[in-house]
ZALOKE-924802 format. One record per residue (C-alpha): x, y, z. Coordinates in steps of 0.5 Angstrom, whole numbers, plus 500, padded with zeros to 3 digits. Last residue first. Example, Ala and Ser with C-alpha at 12.3 -4.5 7.8 and 13.67 -1.06 7.14 Angstrom:
<pts>
527498514
525491516
</pts>
This chain:
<pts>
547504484
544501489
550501493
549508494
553508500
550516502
547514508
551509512
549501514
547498507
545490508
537490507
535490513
538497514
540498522
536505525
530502524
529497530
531502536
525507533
527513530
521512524
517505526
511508526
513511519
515506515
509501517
505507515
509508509
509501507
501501508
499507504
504505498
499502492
493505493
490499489
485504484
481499479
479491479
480490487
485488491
486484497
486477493
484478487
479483482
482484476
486490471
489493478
493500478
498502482
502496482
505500474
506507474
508506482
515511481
517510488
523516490
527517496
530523499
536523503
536532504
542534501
539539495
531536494
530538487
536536483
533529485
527529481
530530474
535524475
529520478
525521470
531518466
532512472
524510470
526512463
532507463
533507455
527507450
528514447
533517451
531522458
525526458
523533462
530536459
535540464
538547466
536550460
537551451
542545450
538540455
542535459
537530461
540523459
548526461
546524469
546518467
553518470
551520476
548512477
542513479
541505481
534502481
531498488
526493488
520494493
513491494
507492497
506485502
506490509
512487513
516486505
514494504
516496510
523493509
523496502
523503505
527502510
531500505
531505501
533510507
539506509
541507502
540515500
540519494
533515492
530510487
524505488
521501483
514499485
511492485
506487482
504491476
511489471
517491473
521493467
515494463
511498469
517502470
518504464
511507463
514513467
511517473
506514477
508518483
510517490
516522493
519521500
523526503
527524509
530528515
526534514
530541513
523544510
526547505
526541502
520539501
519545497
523544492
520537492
512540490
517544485
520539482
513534482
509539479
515538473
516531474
508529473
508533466
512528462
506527457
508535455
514533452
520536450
519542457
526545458
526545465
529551469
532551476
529557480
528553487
520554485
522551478
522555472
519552465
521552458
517551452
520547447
513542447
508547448
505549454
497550454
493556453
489553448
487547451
492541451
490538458
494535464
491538469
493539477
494539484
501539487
500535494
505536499
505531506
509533512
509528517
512530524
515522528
512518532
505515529
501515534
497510529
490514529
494520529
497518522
491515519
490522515
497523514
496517510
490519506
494525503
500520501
496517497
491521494
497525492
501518489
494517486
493523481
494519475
489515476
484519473
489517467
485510466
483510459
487516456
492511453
486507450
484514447
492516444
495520449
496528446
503531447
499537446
498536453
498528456
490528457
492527463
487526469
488528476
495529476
497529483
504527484
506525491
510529497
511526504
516529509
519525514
520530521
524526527
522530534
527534535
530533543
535526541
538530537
542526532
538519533
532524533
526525539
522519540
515524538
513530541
507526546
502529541
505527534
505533529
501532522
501536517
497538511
500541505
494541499
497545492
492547487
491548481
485552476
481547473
480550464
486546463
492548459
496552463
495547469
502543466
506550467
503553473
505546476
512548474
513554475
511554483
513561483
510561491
506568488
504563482
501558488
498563492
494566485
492560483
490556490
494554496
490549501
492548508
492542512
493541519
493535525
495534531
488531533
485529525
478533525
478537519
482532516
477529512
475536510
482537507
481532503
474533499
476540498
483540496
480533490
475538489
479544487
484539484
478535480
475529482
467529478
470530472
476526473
471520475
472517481
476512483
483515484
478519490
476512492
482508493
485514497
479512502
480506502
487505503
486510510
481505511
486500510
491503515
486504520
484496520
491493520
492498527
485495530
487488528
493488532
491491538
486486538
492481537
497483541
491483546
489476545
497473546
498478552
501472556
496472562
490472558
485471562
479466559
473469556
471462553
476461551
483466551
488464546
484460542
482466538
476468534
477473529
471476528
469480520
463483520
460485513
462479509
459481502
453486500
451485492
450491488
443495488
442497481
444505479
451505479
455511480
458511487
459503487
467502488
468496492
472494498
471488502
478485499
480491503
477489510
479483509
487483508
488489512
486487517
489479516
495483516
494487521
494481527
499478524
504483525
500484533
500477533
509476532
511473525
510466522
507461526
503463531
501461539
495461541
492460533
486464530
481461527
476467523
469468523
464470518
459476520
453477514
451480508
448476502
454476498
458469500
464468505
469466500
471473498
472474505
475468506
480469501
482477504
483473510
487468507
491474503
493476509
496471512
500470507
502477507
505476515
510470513
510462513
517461511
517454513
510452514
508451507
503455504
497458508
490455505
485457507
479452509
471455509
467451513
461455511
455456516
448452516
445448512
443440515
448437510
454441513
457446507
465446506
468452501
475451499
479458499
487458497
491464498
498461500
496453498
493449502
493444495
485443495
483440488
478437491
482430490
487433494
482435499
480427500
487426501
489430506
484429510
486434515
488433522
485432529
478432525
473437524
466436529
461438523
456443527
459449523
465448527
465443532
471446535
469453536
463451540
466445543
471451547
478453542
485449545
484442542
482446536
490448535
490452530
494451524
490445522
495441518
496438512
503433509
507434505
507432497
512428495
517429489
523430494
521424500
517428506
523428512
524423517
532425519
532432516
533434509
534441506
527444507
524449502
517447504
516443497
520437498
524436505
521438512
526440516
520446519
513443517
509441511
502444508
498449513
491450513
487456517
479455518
475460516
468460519
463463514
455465515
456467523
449467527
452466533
459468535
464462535
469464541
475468545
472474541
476479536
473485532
473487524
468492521
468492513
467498511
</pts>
């Protein structure tokens, strides 16, 4: 993993150094979403270039950059003809004649709404930019940053490069091109080892290594959705997962097998894992805060407990309700809301995370052996509900009933599911976000606000009762499929919420951000791990003063003004 460290200047030897380019300034109008404003840019033209670093403020080393002393201000013209617009995510390489280091210019958008995730995604593009012969770049940082506090920012350029340096080679046989290797952001801060009074190079550092924890955690979730489903199934994904958290402080995991999983009445995992010849197993780890926690806002003496539960298919066939063959392509990733919230758990000591996790992983196969369910079968749920099982491709809302049933006889004070659960929600939301549904809406939106901070976006799907009618089943308590090609995303939340009693629960079906078709920006060509940084994010600030208020408008639970 790519190692990321800060520094007051320019190390020897580096083989890229970003330099952070804005275009447009606060008031400005046209293009940096400006409203007029004595001496603004004109509609139709385009605002001006700037250095977002101040390299007055770095020593003659930093300021000299790869031996070409940059100007106070960009040429902005000579960079338009290279096609060189600043924007967000935007690399240009600049080679000095003699040899020598990249200049590598990030563009990050306007200045007016200048934010974390832009930030990060010029990281993850000098990353990209750097080369593939190895190597440490530097990034230019600025003393006083536009966008958001050093510490927020600090994580998201983390994040960005540490996960933009992600590949997936353990079946390939030729040796691959190494990347950028090292990654050391050099603050104008604190130059030439200067104090730092104001705490600015702190926050930073602090910054960086709180983003690179949670994109390790992200790594790791990405490798297991990664290999093969031969290679990674239930009995190995257990195994693989409970010795990465062996060592956790204030960690525990326990692992169910066949036997222990039938004598819970785990009916509807038992069901899907029917036609497999891979027994199931269910993964419970657990992490408790050293310190006790912040104590909840109703009993400031109870440590907050949030509990995590995501399906873990590790491949489906869809059962007797066979997949067509390219459906079937990329369904080792249909465990990855377990590899998820089990990788989370295991960044939670390295964070102080401040609140008790539980994360519940029911693990299974979908297959149509000869023992497999058949469509009309019906199912009884751990909590005893019954299911009538109509389609066998709907499997990930059996095992997750039961997974959520024990979930909520834990009395946590939030559920929170992830699952690729319906196809629905990639045609209503395409792959650049997940839904998110849930019976409370101060818990939703936390959830959304943590997913803004951490570029994993959210959008809210209402459960309105009245769809309730979808599932209703002739011959059981419930259906597993709601009407053909209606809100099949909502039809699948419906079923989830008759499992978690009056706990708040929210549900993130992630069928569609799950995956990625390409490598770009922070992402690479396969598992994303969609969710690991919203939930840290979420839980760090779980019971703290700043997350008591909803951010996106709603102020007491059980408003459902989602729906």
């Amino acid at each position: 993993m790519l190692d990321v460290k800060i520094a007051p200047r320019v190390p020897e030897g580096v083989v890229a150094i970003g330099v952070p380019v804005v275009s447009g300034r606060v008031g400005e109008v046209g293009g940096v979403g400006g409203v007029g404003g004595v001496g603004g840019t004109p509609r139709g033209e385009p605002a001006p270039f700037e250095w977002i670093c101040r390299l007055g403020e770095l020593d003659d080393a930093s300021a000299r950059v790869a031996g070409m002393l940059l100007p106070d201000a960009p040429d902005e013209a000579w960079l338009r003809r290279q096609g060189f617009e600043a924007a967000s995510g935007q690399s240009l390489v600049l080679r000095a004649a003699g040899g020598g280091p990249s200049v590598v210019l990030l563009g990050l958008g306007a200045r007016a709404g200048l934010d974390a995730q832009r930030w990060r995604l010029a990281a993850a593009a000098l990353v990209r930019a750097g080369g593939s012969g190895g190597g440490t770049a530097a990034l230019l940082l600025p003393a006083d940053p536009p966008g958001g506090d050093p510490r927020a920012l600090g994580a998201a350029i983390a994040e960005g490069a540490v996960l933009a340096s992600y590949r997936f080679d353990a079946y390939r046989t030729a040796t691959t091109p190494v990347g950028i290797e090292r990654l050391v952001a050099v603050s104008g801060s604190a130059p030439s080892g200067a104090s730092d009074p104001s705490g600015v190079t702190e926050a930073w550092a602090d910054g960086l290594r709180r983003g690179a924890i949670g994109a390790s955690a992200t790594a790791f979730a990405r490798d297991l959705v990664n290999t093969p489903a031969s290679d990674m199934t239930p009995r190995r994904l257990a195994e693989l997962v409970a010795e990465r958290l062996s060592d956790r402080p204030g960690t525990t995991v326990e692992v169910w097998d066949e036997e222990r999983i039938t004598a819970e009445r785990l009916g509807g995992v038992l069901a899907v894992a029917r036609g497999s010849a891979e027994p199931p197993r269910l993964v419970r780890a657990t992490y408790t805060p050293a310190d006790g926690g912040p104590g909840g806002t109703t009993d400031p003496g109870r440590v907050p407990h949030v509990v995590l539960v995501g399906k873990g298919i590790t491949f489906d066939s869809g059962g007797l309700s066979l997949k067509s063959a390219d459906g079937m392509m990329t369904m080792k990733t249909d465990m990855s809301g377990a590899a998820i919230v089990l990788s989370v758990v295991s960044a939670c000591a390295d964070l102080s995370v401040p609140v008790k996790v539980t994360a519940i992983a029911p693990l299974a196969e979908n297959m149509p052996g000869g023992r497999a369910q058949k469509p009309g079968d019906v199912c009884t749920a751990r909590n005893g509900l019954t299911i009538e099982v109509l389609n066998t491709d709907a499997e990930g809302r059996l095992v997750l009933a039961d997974a959520l049933a024990l979930a909520a006889e834990l009395s946590p004070d939030a559920i929170v599911d992830l699952a690729t659960l319906t196809g629905a929600q990639v045609v209503a939301l395409g792959t650049g976000m997940a839904a998110v549904l849930g019976n409370d809406d101060v818990l939703v939106d936390r959830l959304r606000a943590s997913g803004d901070r951490t570029g994993e976006r959210l959008w809210p799907l209402p459960l309105p009762d009245d769809y309730a009618e979808h599932i209703e089943s002739e011959v059981a308590d419930m259906k597993n499929m709601g009407r053909s090609r209606e809100a099949g995303t909502i039809a699948g939340a419906m079923l989830l919420a008759r499992f978690v009693g009056d706990v708040p629960w929210a549900h993130l079906d992630i069928a569609g951000p799950a995956r990625s078709a390409e490598s770009s920006g922070y992402l690479a060509k396969g598992a994303t791990a969609f969710g690991v940084r919203a939930l840290l994010d979420f839980l760090s600030r779980y019971g703290a003063a700043d997350g008591a208020a909803s951010p996106h408008g709603a102020t007491e639970r059980g408003t459902r003004t989602h729906g």
